[in-house]
PDB file of the backbone (N, CA, C, O) and the ligand in Angstrom, with CONECT records:
HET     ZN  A 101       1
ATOM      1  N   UNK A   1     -49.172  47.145  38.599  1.00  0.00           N
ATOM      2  CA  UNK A   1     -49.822  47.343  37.310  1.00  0.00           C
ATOM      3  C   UNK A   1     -48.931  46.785  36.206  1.00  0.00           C
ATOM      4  O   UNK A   1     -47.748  47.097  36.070  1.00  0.00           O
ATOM      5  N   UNK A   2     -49.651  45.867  35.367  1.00  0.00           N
ATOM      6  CA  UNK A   2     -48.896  45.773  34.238  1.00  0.00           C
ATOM      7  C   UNK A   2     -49.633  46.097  32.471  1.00  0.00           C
ATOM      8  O   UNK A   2     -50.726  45.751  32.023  1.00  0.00           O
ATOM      9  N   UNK A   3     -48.336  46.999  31.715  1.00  0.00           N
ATOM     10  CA  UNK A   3     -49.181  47.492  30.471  1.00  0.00           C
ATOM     11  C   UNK A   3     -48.247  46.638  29.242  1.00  0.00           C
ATOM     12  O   UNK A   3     -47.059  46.422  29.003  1.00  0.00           O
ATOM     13  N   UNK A   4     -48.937  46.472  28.936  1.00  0.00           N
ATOM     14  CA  UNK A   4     -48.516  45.675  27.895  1.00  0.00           C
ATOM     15  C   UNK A   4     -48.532  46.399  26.182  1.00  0.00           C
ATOM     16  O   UNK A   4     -49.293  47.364  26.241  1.00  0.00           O
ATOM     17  N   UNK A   5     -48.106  46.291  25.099  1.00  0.00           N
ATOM     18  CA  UNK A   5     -48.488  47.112  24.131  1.00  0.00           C
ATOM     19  C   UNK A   5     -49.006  45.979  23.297  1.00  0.00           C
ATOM     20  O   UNK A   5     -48.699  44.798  23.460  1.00  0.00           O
ATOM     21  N   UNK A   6     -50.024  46.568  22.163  1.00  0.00           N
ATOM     22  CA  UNK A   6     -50.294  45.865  20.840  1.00  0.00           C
ATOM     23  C   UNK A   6     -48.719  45.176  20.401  1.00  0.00           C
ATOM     24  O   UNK A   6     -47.589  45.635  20.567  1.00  0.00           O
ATOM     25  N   UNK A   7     -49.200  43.853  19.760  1.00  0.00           N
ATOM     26  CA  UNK A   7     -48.291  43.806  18.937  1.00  0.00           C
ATOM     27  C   UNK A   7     -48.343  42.570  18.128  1.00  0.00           C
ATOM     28  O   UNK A   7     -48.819  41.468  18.402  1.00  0.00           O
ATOM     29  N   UNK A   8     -47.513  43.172  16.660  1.00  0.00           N
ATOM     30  CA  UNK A   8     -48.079  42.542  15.528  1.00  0.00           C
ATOM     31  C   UNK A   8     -46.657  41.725  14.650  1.00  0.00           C
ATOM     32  O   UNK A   8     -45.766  42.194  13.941  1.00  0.00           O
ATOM     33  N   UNK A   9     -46.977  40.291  15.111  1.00  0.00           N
ATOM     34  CA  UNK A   9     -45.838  39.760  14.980  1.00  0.00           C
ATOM     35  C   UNK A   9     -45.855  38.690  13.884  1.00  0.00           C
ATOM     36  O   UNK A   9     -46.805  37.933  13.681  1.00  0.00           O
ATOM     37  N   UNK A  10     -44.336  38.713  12.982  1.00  0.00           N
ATOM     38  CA  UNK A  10     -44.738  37.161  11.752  1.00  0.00           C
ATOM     39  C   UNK A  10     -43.636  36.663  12.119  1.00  0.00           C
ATOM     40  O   UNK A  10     -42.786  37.333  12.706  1.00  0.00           O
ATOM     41  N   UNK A  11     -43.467  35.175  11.766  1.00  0.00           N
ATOM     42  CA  UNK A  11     -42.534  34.151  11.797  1.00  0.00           C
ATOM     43  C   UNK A  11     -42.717  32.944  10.979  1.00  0.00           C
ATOM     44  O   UNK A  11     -43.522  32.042  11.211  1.00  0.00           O
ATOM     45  N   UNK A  12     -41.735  33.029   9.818  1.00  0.00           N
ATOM     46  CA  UNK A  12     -41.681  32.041   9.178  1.00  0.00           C
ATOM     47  C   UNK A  12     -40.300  31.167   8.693  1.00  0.00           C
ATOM     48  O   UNK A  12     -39.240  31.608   8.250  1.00  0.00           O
ATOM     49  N   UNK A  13     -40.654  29.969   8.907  1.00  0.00           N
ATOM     50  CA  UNK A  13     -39.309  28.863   8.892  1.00  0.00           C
ATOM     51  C   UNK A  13     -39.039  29.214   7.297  1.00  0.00           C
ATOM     52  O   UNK A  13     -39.852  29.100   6.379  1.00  0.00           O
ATOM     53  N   UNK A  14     -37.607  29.692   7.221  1.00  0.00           N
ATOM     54  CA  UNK A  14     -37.358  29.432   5.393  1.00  0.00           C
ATOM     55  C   UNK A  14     -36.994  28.440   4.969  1.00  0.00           C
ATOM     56  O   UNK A  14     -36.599  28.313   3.810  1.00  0.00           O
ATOM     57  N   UNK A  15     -37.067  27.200   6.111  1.00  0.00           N
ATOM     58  CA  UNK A  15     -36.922  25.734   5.066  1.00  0.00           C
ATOM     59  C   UNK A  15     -38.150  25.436   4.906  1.00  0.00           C
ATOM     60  O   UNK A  15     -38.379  25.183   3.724  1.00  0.00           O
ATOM     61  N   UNK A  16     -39.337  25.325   5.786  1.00  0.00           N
ATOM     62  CA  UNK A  16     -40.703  24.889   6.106  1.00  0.00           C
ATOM     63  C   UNK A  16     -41.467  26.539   6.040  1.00  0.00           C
ATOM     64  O   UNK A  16     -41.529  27.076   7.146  1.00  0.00           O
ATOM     65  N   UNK A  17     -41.918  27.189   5.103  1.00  0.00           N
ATOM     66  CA  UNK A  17     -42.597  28.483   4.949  1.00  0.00           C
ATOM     67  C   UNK A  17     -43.957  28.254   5.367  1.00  0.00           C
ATOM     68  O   UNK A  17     -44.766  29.045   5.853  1.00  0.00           O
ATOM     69  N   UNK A  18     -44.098  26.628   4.999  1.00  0.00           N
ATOM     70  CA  UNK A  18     -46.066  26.448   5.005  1.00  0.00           C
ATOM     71  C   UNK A  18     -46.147  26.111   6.186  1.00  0.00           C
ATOM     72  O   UNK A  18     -47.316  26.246   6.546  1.00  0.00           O
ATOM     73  N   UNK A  19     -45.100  25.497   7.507  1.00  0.00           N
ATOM     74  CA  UNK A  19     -45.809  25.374   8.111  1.00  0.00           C
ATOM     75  C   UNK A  19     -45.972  26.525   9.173  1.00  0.00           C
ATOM     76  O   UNK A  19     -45.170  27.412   9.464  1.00  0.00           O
ATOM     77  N   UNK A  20     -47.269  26.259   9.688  1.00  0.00           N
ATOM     78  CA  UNK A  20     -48.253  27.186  10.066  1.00  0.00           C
ATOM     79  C   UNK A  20     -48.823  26.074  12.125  1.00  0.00           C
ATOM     80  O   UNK A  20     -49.715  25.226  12.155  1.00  0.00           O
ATOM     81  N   UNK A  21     -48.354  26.313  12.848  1.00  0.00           N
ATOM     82  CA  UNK A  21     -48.481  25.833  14.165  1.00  0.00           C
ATOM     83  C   UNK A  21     -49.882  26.339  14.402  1.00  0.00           C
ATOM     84  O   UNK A  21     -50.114  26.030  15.570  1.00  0.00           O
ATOM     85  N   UNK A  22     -50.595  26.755  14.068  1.00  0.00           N
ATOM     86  CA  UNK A  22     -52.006  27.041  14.567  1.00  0.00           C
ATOM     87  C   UNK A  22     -52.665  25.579  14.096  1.00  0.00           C
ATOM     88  O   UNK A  22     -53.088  24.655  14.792  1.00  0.00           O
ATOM     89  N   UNK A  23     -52.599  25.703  12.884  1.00  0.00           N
ATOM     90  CA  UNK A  23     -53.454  24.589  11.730  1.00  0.00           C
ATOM     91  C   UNK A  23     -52.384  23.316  11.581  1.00  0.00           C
ATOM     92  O   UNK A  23     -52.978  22.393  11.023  1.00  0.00           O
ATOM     93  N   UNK A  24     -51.348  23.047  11.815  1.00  0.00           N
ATOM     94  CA  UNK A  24     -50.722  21.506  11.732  1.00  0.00           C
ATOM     95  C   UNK A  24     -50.315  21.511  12.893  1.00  0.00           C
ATOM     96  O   UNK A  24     -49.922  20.376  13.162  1.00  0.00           O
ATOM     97  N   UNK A  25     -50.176  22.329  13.904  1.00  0.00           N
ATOM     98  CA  UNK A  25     -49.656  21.664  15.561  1.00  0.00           C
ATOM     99  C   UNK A  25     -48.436  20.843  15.458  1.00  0.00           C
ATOM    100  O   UNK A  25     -48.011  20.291  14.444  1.00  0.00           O
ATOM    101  N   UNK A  26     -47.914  20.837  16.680  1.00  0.00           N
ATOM    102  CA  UNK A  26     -46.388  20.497  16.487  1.00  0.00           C
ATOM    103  C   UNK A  26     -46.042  19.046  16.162  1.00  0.00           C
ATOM    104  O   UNK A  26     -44.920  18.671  16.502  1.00  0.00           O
ATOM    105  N   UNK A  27     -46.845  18.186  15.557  1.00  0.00           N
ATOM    106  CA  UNK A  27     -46.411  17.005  15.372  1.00  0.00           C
ATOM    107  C   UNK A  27     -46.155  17.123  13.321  1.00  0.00           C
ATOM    108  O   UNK A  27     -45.764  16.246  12.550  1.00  0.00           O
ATOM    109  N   UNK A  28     -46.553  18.479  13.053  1.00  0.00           N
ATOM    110  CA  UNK A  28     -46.385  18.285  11.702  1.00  0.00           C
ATOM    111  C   UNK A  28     -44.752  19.063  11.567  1.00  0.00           C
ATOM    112  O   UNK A  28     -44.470  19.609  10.501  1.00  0.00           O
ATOM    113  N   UNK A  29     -43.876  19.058  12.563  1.00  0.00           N
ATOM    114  CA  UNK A  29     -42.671  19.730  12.419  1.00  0.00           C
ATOM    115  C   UNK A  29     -41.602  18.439  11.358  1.00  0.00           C
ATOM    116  O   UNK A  29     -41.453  17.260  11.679  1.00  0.00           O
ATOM    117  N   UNK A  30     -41.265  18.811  10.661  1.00  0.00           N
ATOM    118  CA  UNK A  30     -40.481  18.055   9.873  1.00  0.00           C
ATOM    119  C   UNK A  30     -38.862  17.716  10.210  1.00  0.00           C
ATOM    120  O   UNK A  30     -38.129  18.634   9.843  1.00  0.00           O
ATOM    121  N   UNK A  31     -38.354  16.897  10.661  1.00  0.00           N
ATOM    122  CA  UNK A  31     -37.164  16.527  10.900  1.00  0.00           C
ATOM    123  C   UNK A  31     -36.693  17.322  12.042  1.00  0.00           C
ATOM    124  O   UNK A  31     -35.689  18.015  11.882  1.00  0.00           O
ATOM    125  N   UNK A  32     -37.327  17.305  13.229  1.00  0.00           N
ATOM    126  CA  UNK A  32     -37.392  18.290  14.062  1.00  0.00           C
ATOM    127  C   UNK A  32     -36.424  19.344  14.338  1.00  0.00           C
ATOM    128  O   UNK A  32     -35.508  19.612  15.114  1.00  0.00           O
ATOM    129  N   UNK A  33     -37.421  20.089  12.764  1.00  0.00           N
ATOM    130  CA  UNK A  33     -36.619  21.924  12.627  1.00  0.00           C
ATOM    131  C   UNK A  33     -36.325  22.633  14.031  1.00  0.00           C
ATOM    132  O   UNK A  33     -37.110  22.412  14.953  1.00  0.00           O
ATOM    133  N   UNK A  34     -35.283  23.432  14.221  1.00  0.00           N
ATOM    134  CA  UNK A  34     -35.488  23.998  15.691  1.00  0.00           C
ATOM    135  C   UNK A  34     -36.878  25.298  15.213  1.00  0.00           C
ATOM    136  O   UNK A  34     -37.899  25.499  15.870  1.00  0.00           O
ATOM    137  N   UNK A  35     -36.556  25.863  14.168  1.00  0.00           N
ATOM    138  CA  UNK A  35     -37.626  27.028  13.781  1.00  0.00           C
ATOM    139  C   UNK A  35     -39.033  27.102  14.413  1.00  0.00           C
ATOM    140  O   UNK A  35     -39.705  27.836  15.137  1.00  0.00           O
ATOM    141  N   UNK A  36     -39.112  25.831  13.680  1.00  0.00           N
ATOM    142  CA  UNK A  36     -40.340  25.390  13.562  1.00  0.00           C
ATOM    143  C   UNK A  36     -41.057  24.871  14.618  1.00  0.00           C
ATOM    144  O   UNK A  36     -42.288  24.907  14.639  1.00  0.00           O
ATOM    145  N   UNK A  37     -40.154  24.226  15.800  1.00  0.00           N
ATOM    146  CA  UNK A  37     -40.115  24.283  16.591  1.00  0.00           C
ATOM    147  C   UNK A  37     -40.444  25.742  17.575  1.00  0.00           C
ATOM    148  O   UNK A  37     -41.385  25.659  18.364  1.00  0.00           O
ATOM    149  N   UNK A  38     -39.925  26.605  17.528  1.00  0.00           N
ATOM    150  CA  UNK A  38     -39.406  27.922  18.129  1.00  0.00           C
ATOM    151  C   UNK A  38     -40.988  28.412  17.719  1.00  0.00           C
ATOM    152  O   UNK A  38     -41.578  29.138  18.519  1.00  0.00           O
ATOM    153  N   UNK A  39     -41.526  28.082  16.706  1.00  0.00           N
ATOM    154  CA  UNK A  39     -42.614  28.810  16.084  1.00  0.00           C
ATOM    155  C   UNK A  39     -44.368  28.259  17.134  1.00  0.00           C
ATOM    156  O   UNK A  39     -45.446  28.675  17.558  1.00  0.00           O
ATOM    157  N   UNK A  40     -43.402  26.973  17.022  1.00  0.00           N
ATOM    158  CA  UNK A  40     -44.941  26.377  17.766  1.00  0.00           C
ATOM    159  C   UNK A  40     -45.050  26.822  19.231  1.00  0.00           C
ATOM    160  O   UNK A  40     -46.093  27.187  19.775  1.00  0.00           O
ATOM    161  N   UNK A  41     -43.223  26.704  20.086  1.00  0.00           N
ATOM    162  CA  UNK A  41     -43.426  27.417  21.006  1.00  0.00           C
ATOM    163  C   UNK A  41     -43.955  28.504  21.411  1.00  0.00           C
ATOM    164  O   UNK A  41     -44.653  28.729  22.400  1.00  0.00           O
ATOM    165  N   UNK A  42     -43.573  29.189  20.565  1.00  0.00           N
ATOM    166  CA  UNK A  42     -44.091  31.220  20.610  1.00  0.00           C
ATOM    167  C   UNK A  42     -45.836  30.717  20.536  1.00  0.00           C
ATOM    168  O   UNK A  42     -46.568  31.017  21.479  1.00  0.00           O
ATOM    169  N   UNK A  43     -46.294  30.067  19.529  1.00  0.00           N
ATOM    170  CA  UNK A  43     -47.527  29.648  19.645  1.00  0.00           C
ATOM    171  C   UNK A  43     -48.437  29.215  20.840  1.00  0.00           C
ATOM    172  O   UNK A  43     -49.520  29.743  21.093  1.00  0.00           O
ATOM    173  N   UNK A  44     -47.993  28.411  21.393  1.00  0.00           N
ATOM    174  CA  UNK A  44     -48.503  28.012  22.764  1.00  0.00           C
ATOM    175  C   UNK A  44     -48.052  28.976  24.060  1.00  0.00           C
ATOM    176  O   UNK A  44     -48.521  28.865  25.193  1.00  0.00           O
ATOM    177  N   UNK A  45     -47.265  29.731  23.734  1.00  0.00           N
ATOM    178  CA  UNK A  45     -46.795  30.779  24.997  1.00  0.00           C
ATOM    179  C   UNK A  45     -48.260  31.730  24.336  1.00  0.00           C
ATOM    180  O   UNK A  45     -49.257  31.674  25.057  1.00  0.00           O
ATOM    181  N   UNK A  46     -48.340  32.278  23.476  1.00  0.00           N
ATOM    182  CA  UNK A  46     -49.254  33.546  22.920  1.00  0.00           C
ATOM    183  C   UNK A  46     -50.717  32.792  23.041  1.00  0.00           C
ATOM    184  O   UNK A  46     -51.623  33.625  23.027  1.00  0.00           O
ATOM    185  N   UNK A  47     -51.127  31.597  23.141  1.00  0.00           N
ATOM    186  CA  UNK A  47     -52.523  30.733  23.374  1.00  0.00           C
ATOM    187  C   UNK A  47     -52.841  31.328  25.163  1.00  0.00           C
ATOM    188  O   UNK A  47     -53.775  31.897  25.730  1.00  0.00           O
ATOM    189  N   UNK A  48     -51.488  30.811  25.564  1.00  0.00           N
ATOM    190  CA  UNK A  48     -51.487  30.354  27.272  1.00  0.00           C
ATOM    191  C   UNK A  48     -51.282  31.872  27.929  1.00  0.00           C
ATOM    192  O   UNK A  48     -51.052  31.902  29.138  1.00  0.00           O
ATOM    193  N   UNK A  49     -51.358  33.274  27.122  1.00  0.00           N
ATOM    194  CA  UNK A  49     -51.242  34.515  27.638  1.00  0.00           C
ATOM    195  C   UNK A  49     -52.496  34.855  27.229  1.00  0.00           C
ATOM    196  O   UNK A  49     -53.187  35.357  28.116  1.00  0.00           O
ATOM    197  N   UNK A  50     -53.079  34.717  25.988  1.00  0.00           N
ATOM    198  CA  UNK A  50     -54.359  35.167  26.239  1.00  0.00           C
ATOM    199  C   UNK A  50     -55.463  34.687  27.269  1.00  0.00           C
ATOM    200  O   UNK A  50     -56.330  35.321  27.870  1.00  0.00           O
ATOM    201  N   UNK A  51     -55.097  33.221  27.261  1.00  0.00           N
ATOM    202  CA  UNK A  51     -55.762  32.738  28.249  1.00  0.00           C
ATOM    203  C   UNK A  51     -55.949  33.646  29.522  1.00  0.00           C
ATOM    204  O   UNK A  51     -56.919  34.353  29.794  1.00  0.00           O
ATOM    205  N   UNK A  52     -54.959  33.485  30.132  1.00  0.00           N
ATOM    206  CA  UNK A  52     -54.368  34.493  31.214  1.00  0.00           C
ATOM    207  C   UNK A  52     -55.418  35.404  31.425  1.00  0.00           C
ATOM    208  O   UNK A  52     -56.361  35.338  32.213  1.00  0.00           O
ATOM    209  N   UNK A  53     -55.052  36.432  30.442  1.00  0.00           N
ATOM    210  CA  UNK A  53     -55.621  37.463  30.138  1.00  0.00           C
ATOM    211  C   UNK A  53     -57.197  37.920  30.480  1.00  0.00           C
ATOM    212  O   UNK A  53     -57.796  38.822  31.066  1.00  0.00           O
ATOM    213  N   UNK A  54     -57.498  36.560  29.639  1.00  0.00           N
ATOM    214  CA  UNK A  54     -59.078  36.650  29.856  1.00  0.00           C
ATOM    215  C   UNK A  54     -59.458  36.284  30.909  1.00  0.00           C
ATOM    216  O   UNK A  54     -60.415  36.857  31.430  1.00  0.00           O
ATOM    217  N   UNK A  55     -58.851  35.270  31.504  1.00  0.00           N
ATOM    218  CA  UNK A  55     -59.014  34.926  33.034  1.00  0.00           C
ATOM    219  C   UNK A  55     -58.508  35.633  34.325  1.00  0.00           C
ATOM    220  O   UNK A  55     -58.608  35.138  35.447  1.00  0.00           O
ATOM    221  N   UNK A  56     -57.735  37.320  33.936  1.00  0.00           N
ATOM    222  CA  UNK A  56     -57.969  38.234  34.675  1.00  0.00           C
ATOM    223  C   UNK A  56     -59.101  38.864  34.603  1.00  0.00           C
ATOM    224  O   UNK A  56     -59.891  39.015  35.534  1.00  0.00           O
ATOM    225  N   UNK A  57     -59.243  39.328  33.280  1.00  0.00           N
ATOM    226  CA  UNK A  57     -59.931  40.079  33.059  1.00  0.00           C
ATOM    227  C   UNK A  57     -60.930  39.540  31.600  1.00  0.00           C
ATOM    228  O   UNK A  57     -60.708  39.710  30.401  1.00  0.00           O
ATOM    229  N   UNK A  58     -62.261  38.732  32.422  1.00  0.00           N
ATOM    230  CA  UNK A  58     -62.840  38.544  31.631  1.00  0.00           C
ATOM    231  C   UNK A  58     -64.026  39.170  30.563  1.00  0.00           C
ATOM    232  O   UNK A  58     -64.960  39.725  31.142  1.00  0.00           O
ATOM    233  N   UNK A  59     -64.073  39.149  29.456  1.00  0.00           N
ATOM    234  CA  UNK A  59     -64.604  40.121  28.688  1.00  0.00           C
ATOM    235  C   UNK A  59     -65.833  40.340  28.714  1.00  0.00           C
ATOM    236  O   UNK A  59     -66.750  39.526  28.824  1.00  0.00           O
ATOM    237  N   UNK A  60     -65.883  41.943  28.568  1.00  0.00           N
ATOM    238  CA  UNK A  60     -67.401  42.959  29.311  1.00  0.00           C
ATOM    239  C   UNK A  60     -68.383  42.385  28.560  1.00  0.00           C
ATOM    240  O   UNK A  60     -68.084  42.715  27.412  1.00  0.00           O
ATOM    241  N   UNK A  61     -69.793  41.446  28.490  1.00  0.00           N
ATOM    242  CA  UNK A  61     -70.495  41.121  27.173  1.00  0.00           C
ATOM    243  C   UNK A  61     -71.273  42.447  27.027  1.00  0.00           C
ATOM    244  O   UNK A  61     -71.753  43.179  27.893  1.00  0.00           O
ATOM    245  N   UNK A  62     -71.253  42.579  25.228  1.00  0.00           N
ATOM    246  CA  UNK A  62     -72.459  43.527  25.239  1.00  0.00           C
ATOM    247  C   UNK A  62     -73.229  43.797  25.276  1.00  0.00           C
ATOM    248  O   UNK A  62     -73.941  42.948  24.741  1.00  0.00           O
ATOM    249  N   UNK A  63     -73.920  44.788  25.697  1.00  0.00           N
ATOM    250  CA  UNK A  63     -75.500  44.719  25.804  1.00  0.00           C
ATOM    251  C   UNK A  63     -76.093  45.337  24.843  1.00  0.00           C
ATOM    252  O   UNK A  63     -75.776  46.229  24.056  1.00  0.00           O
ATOM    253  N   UNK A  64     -77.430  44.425  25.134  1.00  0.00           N
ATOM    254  CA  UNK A  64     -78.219  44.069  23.836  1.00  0.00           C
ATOM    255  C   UNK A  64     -79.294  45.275  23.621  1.00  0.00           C
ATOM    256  O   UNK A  64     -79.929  45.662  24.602  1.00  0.00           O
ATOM    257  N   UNK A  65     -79.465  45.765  22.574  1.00  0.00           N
ATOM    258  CA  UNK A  65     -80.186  46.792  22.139  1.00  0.00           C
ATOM    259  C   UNK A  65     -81.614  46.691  22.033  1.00  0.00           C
ATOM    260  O   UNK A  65     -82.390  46.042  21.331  1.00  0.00           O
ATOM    261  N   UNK A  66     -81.723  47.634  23.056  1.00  0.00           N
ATOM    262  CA  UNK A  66     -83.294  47.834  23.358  1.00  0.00           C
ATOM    263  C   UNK A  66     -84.086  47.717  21.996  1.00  0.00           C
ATOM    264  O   UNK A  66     -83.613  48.069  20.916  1.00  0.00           O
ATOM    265  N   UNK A  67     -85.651  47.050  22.214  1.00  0.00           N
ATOM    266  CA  UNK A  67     -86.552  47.369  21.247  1.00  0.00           C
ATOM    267  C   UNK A  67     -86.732  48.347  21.018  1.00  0.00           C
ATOM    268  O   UNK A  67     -86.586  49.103  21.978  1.00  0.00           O
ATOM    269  N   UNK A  68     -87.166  49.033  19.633  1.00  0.00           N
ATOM    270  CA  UNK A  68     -87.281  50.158  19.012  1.00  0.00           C
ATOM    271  C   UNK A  68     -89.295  50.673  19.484  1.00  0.00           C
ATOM    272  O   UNK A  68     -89.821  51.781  19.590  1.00  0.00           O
ATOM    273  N   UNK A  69     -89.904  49.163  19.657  1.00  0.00           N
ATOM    274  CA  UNK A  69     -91.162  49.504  19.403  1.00  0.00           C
ATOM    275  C   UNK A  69     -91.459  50.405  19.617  1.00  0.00           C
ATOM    276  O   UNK A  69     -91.782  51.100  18.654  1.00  0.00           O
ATOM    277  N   UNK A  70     -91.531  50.857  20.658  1.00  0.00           N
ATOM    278  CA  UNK A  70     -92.748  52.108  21.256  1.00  0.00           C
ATOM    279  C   UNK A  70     -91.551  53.692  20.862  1.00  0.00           C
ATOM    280  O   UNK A  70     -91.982  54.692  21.435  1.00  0.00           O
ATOM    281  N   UNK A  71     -91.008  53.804  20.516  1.00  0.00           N
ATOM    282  CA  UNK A  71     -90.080  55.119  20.265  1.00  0.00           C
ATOM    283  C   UNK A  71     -90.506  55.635  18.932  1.00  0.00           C
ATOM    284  O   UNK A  71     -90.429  56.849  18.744  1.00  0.00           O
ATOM    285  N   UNK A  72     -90.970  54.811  17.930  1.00  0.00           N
ATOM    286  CA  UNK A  72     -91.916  55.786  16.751  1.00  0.00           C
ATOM    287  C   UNK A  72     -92.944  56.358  17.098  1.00  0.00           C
ATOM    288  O   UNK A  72     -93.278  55.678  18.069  1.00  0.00           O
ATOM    289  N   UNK A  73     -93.906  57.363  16.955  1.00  0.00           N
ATOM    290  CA  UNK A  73     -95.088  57.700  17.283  1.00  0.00           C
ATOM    291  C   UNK A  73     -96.178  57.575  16.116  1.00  0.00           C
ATOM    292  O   UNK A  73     -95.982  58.238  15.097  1.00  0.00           O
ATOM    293  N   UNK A  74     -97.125  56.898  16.190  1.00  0.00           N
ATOM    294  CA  UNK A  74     -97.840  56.328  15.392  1.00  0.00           C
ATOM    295  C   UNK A  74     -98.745  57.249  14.668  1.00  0.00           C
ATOM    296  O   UNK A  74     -99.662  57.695  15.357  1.00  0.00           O
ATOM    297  N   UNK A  75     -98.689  57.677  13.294  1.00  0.00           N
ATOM    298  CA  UNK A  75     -98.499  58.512  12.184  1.00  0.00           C
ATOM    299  C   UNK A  75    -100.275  58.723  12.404  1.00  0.00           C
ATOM    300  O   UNK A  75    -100.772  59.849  12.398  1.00  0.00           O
ATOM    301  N   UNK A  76    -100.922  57.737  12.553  1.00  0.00           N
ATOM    302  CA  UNK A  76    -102.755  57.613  12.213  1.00  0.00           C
ATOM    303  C   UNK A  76    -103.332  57.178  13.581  1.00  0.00           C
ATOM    304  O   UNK A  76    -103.147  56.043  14.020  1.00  0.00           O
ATOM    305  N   UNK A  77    -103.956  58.012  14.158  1.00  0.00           N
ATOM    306  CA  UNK A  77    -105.269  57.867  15.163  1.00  0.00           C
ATOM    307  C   UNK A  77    -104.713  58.802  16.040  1.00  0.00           C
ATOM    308  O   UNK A  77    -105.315  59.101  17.072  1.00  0.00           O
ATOM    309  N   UNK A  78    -103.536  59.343  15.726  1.00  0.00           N
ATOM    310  CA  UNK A  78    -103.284  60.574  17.472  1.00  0.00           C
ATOM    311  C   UNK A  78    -103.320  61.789  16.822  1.00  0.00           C
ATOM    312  O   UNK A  78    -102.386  62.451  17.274  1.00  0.00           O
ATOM    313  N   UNK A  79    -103.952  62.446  15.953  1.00  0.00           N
ATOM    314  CA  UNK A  79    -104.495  63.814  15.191  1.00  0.00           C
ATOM    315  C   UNK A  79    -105.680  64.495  16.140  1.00  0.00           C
ATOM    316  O   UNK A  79    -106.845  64.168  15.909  1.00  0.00           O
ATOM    317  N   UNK A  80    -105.513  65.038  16.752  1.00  0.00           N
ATOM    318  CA  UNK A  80    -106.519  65.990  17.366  1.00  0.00           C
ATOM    319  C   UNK A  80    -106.885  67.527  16.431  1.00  0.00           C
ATOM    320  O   UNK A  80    -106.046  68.267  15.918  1.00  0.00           O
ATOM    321  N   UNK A  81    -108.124  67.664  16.422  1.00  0.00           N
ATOM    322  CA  UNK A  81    -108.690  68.655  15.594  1.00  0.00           C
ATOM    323  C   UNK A  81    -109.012  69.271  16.708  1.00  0.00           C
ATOM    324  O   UNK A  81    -109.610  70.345  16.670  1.00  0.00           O
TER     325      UNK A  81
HETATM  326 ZN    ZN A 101     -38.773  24.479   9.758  1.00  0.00          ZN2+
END
């Protein structure tokens, strides 16, 4: 068995703050920072674990909510006197 915990992680280069490895990918590393570098890595390790992840355990879809129709009872014509 393996448990893993939540977790909520930041990393930012203080020479390069903007860059951002999701949205410029590692060819926008500037003078090849190690940081920034280090950043894109952690990036593609945390892509290539969810992957994983889902490809243990792929996600339950939800199911879709029954029609409502027939569960009101119709206000006019079922009055018995
Ligand atoms: Zn950097």
């Amino acid at each position: 068995m393996l448990k893993l915990g939540s977790i909520r992680w930041r990393g930012k280069c203080s020479k390069h703050p903007g860059y951002d490895p999701y949205l410029d990918g590692r060819g926008a590393i500037r003078g090849g920072c190690e940081r920034c570098g280090l950043l894109a890595d952690i990036q593609t390790r945390h892509t290539e674990m969810l992957a994983l992840m889902k490809r243990f355990a792929p996600a339950v879809p939800k199911r879709r909510a029954e029609p409502h129709n027939n569960r009101q009872t119709s206000l006019f014509g079922e009055i018995e006197n």
